[in-house]
TIDRENSE-830197 format. One line per field, with one value per atom (N, C-alpha, C, O, CB): z, x, y; atom name; residue in one letter. Coordinates in Angstrom, 3 decimals. Glycine has a CB too. Layout:
N
Z	[Z;...]
X	[X;...]
Y	[Y;...]
atom	[CA;...]
rest	[A;...]
This chain:
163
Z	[-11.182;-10.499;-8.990;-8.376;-10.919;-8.464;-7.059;-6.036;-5.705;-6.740;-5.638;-4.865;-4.266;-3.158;-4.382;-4.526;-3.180;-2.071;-1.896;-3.025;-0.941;0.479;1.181;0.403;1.319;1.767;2.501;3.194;3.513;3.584;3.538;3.910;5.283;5.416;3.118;6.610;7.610;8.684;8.837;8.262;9.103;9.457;11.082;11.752;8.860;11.425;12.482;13.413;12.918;11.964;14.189;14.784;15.208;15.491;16.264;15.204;15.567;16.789;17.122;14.374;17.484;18.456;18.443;18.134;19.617;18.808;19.077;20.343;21.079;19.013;20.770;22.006;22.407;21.519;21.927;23.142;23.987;24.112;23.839;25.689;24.471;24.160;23.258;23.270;24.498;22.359;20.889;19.690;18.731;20.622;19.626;18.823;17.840;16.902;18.000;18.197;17.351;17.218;17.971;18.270;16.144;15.828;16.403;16.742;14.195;16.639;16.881;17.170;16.947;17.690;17.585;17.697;18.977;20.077;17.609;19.039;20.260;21.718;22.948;20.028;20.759;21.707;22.422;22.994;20.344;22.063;22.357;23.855;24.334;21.631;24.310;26.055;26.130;27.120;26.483;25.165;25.291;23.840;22.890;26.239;24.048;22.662;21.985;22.692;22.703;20.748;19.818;19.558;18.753;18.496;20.231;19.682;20.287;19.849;19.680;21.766;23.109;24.689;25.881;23.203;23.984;24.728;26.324;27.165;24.626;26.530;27.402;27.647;26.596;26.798;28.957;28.903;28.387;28.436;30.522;27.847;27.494;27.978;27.643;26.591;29.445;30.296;31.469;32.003;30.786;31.608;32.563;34.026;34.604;32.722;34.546;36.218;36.650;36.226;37.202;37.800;38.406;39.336;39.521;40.113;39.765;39.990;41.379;41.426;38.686;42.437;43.718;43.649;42.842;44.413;44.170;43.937;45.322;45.640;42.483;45.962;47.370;48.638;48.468;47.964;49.778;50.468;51.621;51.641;50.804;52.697;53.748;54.966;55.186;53.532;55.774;57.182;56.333;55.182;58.239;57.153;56.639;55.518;55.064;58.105;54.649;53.926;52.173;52.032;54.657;51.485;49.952;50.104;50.810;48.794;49.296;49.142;48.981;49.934;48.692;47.830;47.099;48.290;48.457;46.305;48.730;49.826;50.846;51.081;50.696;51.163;52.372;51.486;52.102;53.068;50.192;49.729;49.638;49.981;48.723;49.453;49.610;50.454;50.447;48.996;51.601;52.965;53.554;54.291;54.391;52.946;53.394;52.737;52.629;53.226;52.439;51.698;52.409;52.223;49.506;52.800;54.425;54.579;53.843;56.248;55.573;55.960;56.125;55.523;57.686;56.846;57.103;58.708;59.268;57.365;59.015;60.202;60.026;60.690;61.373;58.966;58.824;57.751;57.064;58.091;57.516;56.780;57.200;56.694;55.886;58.754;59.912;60.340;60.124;61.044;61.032;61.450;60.673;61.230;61.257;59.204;58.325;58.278;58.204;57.331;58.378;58.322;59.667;59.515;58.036;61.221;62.176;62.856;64.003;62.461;61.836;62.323;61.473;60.328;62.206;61.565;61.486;60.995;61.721;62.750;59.899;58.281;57.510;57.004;57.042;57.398;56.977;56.106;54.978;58.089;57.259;57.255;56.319;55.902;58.616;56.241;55.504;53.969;53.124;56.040;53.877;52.360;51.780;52.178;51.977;50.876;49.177;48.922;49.143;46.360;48.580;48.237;49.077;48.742;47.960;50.127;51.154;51.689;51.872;52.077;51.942;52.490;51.032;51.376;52.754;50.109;49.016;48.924;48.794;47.675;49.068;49.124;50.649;50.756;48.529;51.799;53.084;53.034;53.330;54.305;52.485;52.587;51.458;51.628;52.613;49.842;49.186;49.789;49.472;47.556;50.678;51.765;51.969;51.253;53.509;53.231;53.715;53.186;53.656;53.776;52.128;51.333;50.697;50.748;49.758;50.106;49.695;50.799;50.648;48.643;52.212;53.512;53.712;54.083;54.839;53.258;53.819;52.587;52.814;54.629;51.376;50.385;50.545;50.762;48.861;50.471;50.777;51.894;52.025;51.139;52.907;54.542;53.431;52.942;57.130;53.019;52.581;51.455;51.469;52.070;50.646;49.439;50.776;50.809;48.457;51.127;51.991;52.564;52.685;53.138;53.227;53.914;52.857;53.161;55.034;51.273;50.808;50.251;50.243;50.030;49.641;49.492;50.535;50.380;49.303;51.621;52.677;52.773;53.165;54.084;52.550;52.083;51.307;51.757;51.509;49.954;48.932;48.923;48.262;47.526;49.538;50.091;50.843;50.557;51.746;51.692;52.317;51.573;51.911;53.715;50.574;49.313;48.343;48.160;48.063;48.043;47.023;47.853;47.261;46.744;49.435;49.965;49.985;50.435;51.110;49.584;48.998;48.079;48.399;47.839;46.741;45.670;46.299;46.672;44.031;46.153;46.424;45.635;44.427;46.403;46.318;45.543;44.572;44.813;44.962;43.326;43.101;43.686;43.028;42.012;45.006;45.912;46.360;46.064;46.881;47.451;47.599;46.876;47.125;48.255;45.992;44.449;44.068;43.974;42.832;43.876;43.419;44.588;44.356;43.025;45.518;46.889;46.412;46.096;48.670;46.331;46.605;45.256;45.282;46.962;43.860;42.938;43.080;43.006;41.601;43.267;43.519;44.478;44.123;44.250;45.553;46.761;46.511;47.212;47.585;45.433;44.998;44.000;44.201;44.074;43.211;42.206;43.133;43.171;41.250;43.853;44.235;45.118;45.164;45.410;45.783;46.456;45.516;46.057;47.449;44.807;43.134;43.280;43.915;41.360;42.861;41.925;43.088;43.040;41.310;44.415;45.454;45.304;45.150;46.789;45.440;45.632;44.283;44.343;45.869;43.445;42.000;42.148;41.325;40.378;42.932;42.797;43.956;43.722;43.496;45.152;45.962;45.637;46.282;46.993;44.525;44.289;43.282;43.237;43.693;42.452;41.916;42.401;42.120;41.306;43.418;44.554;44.915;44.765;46.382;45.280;45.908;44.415;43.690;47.095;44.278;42.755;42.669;43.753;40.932;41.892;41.397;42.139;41.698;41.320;44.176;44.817;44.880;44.922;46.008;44.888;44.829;43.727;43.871;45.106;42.338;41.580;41.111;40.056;41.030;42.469;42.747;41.927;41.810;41.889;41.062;40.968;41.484;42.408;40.322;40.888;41.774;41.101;40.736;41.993;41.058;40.777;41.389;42.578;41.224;40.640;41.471;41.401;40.480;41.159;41.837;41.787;41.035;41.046;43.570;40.545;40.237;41.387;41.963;39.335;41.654;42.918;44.012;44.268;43.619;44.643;45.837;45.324;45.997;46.268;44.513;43.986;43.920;43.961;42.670;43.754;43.548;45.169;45.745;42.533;45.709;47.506;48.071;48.443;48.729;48.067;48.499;48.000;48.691;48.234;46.615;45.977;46.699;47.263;43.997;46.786;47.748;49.176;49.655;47.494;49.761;51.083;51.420;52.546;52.065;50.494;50.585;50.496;50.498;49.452;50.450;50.807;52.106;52.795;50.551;52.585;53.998;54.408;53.710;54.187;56.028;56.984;57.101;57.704;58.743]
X	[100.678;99.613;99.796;100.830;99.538;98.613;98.697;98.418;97.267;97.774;99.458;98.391;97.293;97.159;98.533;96.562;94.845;95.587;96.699;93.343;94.478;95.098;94.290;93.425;95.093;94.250;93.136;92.329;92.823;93.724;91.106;90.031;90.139;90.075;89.296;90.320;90.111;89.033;88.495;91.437;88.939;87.076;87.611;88.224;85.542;86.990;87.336;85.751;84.695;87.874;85.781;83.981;84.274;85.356;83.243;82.869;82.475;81.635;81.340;81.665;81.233;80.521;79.939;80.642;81.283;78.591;78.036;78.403;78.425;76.042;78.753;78.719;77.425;76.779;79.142;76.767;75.510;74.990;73.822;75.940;75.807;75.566;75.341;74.398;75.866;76.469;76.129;76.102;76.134;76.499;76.044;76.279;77.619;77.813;75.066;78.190;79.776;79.836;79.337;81.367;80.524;81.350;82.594;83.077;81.725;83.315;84.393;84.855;84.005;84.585;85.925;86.369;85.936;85.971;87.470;85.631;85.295;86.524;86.480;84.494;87.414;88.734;89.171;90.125;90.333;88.200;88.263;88.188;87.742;86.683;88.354;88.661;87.729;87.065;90.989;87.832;86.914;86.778;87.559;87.553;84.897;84.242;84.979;85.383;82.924;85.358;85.768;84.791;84.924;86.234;83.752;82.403;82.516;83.045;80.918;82.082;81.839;83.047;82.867;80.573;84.147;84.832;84.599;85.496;85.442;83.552;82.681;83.635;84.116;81.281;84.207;84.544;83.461;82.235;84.800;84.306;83.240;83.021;82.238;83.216;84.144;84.138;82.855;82.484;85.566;82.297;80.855;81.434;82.184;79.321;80.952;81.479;79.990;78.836;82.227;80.765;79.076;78.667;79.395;79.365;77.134;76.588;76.153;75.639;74.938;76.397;75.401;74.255;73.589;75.100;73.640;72.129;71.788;70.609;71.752;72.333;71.595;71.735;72.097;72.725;71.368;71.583;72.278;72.354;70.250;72.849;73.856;73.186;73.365;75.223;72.515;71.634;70.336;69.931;72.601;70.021;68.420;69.110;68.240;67.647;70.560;70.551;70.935;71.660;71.662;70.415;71.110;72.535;73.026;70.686;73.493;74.153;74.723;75.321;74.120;74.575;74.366;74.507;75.456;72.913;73.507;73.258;74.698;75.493;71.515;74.821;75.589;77.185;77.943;75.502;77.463;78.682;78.177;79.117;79.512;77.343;77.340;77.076;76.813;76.761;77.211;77.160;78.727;79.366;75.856;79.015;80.523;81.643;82.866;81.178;80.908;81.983;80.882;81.071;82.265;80.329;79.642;80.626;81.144;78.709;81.503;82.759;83.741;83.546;82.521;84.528;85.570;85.041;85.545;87.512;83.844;83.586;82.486;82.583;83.142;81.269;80.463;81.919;81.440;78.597;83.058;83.546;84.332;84.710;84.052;84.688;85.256;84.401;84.816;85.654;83.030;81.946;81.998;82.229;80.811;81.744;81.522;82.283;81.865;81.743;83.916;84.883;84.861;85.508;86.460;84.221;84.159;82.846;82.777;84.509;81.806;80.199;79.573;79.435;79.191;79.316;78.771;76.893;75.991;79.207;76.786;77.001;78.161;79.072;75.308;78.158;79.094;80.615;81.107;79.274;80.872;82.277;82.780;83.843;82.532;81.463;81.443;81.305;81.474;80.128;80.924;80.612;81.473;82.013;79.247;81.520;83.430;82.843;83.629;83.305;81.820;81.359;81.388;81.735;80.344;80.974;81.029;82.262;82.691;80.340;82.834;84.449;85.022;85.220;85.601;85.199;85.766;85.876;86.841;84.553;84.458;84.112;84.182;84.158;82.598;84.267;85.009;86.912;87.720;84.689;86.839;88.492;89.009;90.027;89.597;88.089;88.716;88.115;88.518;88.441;87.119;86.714;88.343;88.983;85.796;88.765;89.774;90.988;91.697;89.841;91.019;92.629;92.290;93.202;93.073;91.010;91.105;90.856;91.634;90.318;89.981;90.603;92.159;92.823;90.194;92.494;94.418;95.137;96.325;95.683;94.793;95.538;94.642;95.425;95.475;93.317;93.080;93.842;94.170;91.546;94.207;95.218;96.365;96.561;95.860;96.933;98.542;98.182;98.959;99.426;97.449;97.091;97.259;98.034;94.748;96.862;95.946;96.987;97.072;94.416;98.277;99.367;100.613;101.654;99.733;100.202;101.169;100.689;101.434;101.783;99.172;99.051;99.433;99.695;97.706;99.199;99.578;101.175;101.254;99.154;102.298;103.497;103.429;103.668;103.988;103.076;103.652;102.491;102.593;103.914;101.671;100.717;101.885;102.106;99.061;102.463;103.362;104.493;105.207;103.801;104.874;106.277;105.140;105.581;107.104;104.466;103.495;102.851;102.458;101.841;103.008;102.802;104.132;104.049;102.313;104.935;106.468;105.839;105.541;107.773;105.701;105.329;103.967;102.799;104.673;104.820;103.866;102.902;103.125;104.464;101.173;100.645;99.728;98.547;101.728;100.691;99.991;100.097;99.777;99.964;100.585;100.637;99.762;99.241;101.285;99.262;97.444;96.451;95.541;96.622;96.561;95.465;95.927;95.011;95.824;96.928;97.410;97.117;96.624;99.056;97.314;96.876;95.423;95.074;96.988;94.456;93.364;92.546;91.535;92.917;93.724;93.048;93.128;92.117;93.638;94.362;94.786;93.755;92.789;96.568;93.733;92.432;91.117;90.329;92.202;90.918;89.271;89.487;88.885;88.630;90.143;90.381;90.413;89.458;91.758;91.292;91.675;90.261;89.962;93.214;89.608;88.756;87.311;86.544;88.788;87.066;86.265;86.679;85.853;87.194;87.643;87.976;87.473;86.416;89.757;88.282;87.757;86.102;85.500;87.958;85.819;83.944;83.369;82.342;82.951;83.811;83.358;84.036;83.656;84.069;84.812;85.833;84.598;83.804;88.292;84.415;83.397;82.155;81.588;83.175;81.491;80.330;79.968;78.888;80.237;81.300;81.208;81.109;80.275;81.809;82.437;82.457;80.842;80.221;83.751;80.212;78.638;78.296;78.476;77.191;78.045;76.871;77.652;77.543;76.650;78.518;79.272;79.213;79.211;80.659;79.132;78.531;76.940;76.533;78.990;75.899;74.754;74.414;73.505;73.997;74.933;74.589;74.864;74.606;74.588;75.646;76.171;77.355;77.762;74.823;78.369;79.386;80.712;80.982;79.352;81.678;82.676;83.930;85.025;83.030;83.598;84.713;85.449;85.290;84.388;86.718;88.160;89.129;89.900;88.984;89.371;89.899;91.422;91.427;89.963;92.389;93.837;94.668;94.518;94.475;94.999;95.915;95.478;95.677;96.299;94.751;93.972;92.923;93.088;93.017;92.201;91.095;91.458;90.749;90.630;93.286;93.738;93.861;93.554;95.614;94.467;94.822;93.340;93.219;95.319;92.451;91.577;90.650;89.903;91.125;91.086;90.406;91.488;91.041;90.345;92.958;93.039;93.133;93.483;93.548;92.481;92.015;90.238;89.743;92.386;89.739;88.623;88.184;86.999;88.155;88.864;88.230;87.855;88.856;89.195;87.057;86.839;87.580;88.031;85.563;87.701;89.270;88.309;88.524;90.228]
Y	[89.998;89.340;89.465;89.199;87.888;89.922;89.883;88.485;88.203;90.895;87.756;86.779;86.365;86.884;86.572;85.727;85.847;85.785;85.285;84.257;86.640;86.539;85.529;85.128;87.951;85.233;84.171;85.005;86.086;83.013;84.756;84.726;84.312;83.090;84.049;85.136;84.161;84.594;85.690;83.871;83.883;84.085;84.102;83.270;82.318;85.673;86.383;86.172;86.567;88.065;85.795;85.830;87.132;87.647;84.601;87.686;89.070;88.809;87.661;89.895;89.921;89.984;91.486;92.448;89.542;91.590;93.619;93.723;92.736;94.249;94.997;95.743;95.629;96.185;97.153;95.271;95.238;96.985;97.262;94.439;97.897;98.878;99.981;100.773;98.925;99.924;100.243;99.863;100.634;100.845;98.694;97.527;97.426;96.653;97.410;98.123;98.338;96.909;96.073;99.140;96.722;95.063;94.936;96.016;94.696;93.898;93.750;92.368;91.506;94.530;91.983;91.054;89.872;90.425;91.526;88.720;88.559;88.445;88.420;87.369;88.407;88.422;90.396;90.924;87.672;90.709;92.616;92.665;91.623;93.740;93.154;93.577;95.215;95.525;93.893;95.910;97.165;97.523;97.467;98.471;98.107;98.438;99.277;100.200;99.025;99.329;100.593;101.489;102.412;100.234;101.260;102.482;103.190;104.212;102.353;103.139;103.450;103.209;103.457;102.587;102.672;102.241;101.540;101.589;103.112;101.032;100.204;99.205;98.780;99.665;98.528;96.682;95.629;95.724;96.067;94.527;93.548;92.635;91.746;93.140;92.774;91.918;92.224;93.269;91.899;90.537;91.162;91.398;90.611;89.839;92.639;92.475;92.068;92.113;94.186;91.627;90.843;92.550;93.525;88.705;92.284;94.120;93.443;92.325;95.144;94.190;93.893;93.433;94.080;94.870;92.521;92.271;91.563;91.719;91.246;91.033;90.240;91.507;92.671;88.444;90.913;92.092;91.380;90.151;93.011;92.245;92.001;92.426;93.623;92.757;91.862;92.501;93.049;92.888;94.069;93.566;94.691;95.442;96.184;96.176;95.676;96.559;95.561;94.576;97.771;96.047;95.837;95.912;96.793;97.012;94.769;95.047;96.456;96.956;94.432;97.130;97.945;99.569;100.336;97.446;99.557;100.569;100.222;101.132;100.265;99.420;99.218;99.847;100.595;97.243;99.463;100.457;101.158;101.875;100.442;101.906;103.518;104.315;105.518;104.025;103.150;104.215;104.137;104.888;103.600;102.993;103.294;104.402;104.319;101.997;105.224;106.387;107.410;108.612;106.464;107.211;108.828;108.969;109.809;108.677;108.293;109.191;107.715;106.659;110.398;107.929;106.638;105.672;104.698;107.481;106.500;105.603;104.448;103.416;106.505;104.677;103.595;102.924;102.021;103.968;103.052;101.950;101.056;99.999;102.264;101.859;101.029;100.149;99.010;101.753;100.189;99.819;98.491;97.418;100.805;98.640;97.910;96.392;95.236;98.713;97.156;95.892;95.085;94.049;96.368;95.224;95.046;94.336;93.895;96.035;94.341;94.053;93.029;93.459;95.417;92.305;91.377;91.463;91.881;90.872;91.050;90.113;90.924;90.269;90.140;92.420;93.112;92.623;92.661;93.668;92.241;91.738;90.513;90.052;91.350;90.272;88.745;88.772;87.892;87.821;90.135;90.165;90.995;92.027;90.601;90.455;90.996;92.618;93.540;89.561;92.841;93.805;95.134;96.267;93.413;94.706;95.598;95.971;97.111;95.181;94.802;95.072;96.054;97.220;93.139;95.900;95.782;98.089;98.842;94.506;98.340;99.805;100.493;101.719;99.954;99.640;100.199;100.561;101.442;98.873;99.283;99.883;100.737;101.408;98.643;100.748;101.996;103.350;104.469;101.963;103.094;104.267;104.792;105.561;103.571;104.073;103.937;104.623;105.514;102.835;103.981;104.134;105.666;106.492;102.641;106.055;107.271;108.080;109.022;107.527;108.328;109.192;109.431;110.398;108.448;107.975;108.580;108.962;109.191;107.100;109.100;109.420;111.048;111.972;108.273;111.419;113.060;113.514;114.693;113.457;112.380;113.770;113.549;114.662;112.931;112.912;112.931;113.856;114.810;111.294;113.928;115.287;116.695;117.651;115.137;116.537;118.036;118.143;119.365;118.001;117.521;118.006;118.310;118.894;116.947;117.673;118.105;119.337;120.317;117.240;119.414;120.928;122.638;123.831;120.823;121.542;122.575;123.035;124.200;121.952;122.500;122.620;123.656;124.776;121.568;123.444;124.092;125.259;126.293;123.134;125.017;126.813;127.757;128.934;126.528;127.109;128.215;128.381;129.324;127.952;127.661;127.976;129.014;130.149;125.964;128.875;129.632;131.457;132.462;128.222;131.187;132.112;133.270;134.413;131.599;132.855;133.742;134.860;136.010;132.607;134.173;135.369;136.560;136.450;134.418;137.497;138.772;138.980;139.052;139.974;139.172;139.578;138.121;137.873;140.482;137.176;136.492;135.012;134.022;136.680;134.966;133.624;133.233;132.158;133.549;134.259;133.531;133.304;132.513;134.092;133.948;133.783;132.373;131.556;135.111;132.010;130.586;129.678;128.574;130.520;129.958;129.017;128.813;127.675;129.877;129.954;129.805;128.862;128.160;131.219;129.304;128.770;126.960;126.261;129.432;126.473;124.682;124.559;123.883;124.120;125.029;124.789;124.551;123.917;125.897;125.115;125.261;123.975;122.921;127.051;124.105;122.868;121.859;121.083;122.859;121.732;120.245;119.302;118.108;120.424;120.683;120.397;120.118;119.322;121.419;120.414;120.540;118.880;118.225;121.846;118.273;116.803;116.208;115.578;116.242;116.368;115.513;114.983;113.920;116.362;116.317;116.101;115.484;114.808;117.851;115.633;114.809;113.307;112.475;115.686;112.980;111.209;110.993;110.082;110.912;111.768;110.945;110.607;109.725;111.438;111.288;111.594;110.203;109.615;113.150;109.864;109.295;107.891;107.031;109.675;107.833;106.367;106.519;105.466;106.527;107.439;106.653;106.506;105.528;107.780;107.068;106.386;105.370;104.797;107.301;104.699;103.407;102.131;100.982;103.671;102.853;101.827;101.568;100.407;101.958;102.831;102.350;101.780;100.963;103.110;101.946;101.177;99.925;99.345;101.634;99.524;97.414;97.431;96.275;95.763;98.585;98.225;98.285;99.052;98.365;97.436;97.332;98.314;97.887;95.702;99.335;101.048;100.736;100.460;102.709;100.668;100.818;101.898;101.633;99.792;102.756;104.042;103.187;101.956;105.047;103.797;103.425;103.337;104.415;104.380;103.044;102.619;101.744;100.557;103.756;102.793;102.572;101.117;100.100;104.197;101.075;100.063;98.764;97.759;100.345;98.938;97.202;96.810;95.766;96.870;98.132;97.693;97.073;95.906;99.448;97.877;97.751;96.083;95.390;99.069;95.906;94.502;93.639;92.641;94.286;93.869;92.817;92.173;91.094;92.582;93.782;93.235;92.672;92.612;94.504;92.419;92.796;91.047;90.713;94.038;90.433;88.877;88.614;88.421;87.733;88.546;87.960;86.877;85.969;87.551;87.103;86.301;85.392;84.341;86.979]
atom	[N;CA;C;O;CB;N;CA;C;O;CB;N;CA;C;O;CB;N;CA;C;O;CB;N;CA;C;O;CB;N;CA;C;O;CB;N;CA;C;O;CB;N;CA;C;O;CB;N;CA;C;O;CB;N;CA;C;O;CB;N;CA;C;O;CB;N;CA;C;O;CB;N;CA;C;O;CB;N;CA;C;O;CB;N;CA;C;O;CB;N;CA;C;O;CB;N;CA;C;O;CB;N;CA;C;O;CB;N;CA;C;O;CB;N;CA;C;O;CB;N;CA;C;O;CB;N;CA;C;O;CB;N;CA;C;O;CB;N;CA;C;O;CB;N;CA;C;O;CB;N;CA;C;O;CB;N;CA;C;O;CB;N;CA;C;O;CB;N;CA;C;O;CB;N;CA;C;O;CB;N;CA;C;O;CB;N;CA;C;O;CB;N;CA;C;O;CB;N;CA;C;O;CB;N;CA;C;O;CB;N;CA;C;O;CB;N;CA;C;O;CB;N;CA;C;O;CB;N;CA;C;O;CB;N;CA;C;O;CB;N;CA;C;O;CB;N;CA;C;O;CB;N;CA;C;O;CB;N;CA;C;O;CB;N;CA;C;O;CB;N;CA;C;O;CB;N;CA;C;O;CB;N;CA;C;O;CB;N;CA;C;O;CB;N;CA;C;O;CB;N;CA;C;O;CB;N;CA;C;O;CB;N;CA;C;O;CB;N;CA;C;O;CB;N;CA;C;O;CB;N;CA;C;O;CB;N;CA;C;O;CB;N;CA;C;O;CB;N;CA;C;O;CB;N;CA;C;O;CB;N;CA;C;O;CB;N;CA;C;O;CB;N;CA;C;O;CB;N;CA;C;O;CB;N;CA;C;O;CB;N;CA;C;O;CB;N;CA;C;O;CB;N;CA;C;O;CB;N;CA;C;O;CB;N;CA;C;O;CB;N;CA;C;O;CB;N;CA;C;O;CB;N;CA;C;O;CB;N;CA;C;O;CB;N;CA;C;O;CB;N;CA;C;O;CB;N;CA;C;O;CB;N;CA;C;O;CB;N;CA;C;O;CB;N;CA;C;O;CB;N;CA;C;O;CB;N;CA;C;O;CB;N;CA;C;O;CB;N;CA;C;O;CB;N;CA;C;O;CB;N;CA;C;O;CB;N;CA;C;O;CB;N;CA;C;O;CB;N;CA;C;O;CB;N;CA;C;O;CB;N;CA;C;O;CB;N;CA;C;O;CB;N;CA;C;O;CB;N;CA;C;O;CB;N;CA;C;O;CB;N;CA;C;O;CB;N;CA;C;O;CB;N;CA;C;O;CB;N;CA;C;O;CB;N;CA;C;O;CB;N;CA;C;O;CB;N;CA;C;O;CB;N;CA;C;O;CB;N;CA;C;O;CB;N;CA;C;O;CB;N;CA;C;O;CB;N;CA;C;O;CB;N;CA;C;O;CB;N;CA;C;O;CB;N;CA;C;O;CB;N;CA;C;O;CB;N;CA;C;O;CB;N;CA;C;O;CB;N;CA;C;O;CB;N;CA;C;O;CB;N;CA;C;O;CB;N;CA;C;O;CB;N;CA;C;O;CB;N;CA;C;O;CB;N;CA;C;O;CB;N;CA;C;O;CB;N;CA;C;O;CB;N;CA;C;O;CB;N;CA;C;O;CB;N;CA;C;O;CB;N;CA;C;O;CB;N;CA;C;O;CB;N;CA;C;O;CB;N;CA;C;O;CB;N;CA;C;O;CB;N;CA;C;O;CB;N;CA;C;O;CB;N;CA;C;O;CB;N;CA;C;O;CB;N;CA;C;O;CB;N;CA;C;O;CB;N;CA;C;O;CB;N;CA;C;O;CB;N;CA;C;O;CB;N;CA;C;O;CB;N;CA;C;O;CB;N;CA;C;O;CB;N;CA;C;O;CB;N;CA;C;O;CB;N;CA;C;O;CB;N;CA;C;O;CB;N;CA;C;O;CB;N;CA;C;O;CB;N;CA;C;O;CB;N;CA;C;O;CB;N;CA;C;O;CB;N;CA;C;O;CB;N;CA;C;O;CB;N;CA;C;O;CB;N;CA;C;O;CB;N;CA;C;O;CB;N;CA;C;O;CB;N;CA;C;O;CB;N;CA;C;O;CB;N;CA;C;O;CB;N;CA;C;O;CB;N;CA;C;O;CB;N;CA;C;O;CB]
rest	[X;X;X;X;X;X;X;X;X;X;X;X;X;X;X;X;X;X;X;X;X;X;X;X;X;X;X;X;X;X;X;X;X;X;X;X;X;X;X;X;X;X;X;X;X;X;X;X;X;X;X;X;X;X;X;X;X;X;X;X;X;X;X;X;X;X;X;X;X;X;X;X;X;X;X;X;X;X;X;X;X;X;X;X;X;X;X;X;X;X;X;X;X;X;X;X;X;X;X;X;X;X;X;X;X;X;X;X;X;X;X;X;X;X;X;X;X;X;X;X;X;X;X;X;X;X;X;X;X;X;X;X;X;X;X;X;X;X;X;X;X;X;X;X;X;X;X;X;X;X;X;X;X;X;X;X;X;X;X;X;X;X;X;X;X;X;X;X;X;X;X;X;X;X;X;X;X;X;X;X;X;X;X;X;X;X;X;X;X;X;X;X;X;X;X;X;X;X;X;X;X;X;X;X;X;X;X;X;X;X;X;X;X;X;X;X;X;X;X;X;X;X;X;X;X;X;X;X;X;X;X;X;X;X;X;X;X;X;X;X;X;X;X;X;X;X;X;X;X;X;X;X;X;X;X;X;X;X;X;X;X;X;X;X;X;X;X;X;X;X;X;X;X;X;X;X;X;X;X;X;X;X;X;X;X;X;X;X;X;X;X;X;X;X;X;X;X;X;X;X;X;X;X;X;X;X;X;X;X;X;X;X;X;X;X;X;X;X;X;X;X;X;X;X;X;X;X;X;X;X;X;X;X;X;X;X;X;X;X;X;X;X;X;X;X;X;X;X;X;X;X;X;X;X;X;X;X;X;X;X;X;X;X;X;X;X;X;X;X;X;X;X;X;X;X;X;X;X;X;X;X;X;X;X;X;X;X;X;X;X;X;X;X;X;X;X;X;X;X;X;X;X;X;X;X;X;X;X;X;X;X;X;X;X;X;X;X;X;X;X;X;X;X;X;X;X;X;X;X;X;X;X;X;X;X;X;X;X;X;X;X;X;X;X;X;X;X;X;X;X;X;X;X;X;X;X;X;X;X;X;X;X;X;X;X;X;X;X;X;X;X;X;X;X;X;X;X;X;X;X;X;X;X;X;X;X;X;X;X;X;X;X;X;X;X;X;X;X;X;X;X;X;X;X;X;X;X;X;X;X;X;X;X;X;X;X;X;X;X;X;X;X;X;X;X;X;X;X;X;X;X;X;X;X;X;X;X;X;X;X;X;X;X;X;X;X;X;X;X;X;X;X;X;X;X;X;X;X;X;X;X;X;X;X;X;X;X;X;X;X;X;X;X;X;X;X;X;X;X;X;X;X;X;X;X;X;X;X;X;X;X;X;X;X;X;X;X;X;X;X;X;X;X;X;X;X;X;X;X;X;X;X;X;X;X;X;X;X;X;X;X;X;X;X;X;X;X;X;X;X;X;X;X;X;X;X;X;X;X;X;X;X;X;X;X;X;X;X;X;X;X;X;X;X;X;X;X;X;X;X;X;X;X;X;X;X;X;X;X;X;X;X;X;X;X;X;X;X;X;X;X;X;X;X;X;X;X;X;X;X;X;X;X;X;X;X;X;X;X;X;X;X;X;X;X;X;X;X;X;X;X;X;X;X;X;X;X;X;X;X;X;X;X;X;X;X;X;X;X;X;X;X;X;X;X;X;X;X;X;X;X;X;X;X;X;X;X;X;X;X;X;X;X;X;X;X;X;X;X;X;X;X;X;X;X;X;X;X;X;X;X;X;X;X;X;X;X;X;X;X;X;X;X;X;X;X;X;X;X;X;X;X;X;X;X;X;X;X;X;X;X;X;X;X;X;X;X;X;X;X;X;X;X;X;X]
C-alpha cells in the first residue's frame, strides 16, 4: 500500500503575458521568462520634457547626462538621475574597454599576416555590441523603464537618489 500524500493547495497566479501558471511566490514566468515583479514605468514629466524622453536623451552622449545631474527640475528626479549616471558609468567602462582593446591590438599585431585580420575582426564585433547595448539603453529609457545594465545599473541605482 502506498500512503495518500496530502493535497496542498499551492495558489497559482497567470503571467499577464502569457498566461503560464505558476506559483505566486515565482520571481520570473516559466513561459516567457518575464519578472513578476511590477517596476513602476516613467509617466510624469520633469521641465517641458516626459520623464521618459529626458532618459533618453541622456545616453546622446555623456554631456546632456552631465547637464542633467546639474540642472534643475532634472536633478530632482530618480529616473532621470538614475539613466544619466548609467550614461556615465557605461562612457567610462567603453574608454577602459577601448584602451584595453587597444593593448592587446598591438600584442595581436605580432602574428604575421593573421594579426590585423584579428584586430579588425574584435573591432568590428566589439563595436557591433556597443551600438546594440546603446540602442537598447535608449529604447528601455524611452519606454519609462528602469534597465539596469549588470554592474554599472546597481552603481548607477545607487547614486541616483536625489541630495
Amino acid at each position: 500500500m502506498v500512503p495518500a500524500m496530502e493535497e496542498t493547495q499551492i495558489r497559482l497566479q497567470s503571467c499577464p503575458h502569457c498566461a503560464a501558471q505558476m506559483p505566486q511566490t515565482a520571481a520570473f514566468c516559466p513561459g516567457c521568462g518575464r519578472s513578476m515583479h511590477a517596476q513602476p514605468k516613467a509617466e510624469g514629466r520633469v521641465g517641458p520634457l516626459p520623464e521618459s524622453i529626458a532618459g533618453g536623451l541622456a545616453y546622446v552622449s555623456f554631456i546632456p547626462a552631465i547637464l542633467f545631474l546639474f540642472l534643475e527640475p532634472y536633478k530632482s528626479n530618480r529616473f532621470v538621475r538614475f539613466h544619466s549616471f548609467q550614461c556615465l558609468f557605461a562612457c567610462v567602462a567603453a574608454i577602459v574597454i577601448g584602451a584595453v582593446l587597444r593593448l592587446v591590438s598591438v600584442a595581436l599585431f605580432i602574428i604575421p599576416g593573421l594579426g590585423p585580420l584579428l584586430v579588425l575582426l574584435v573591432d568590428v564585433v566589439v563595436g557591433l555590441a556597443a551600438l546594440f547595448v546603446w540602442l537598447v539603453l535608449v529604447v528601455k529609457a524611452v519606454q519609462g523603464e528602469w534597465f539596469k545594465l549588470p554592474l554599472l545599473g546597481d552603481f548607477a541605482e545607487r547614486y541616483s537618489d536625489p541630495m
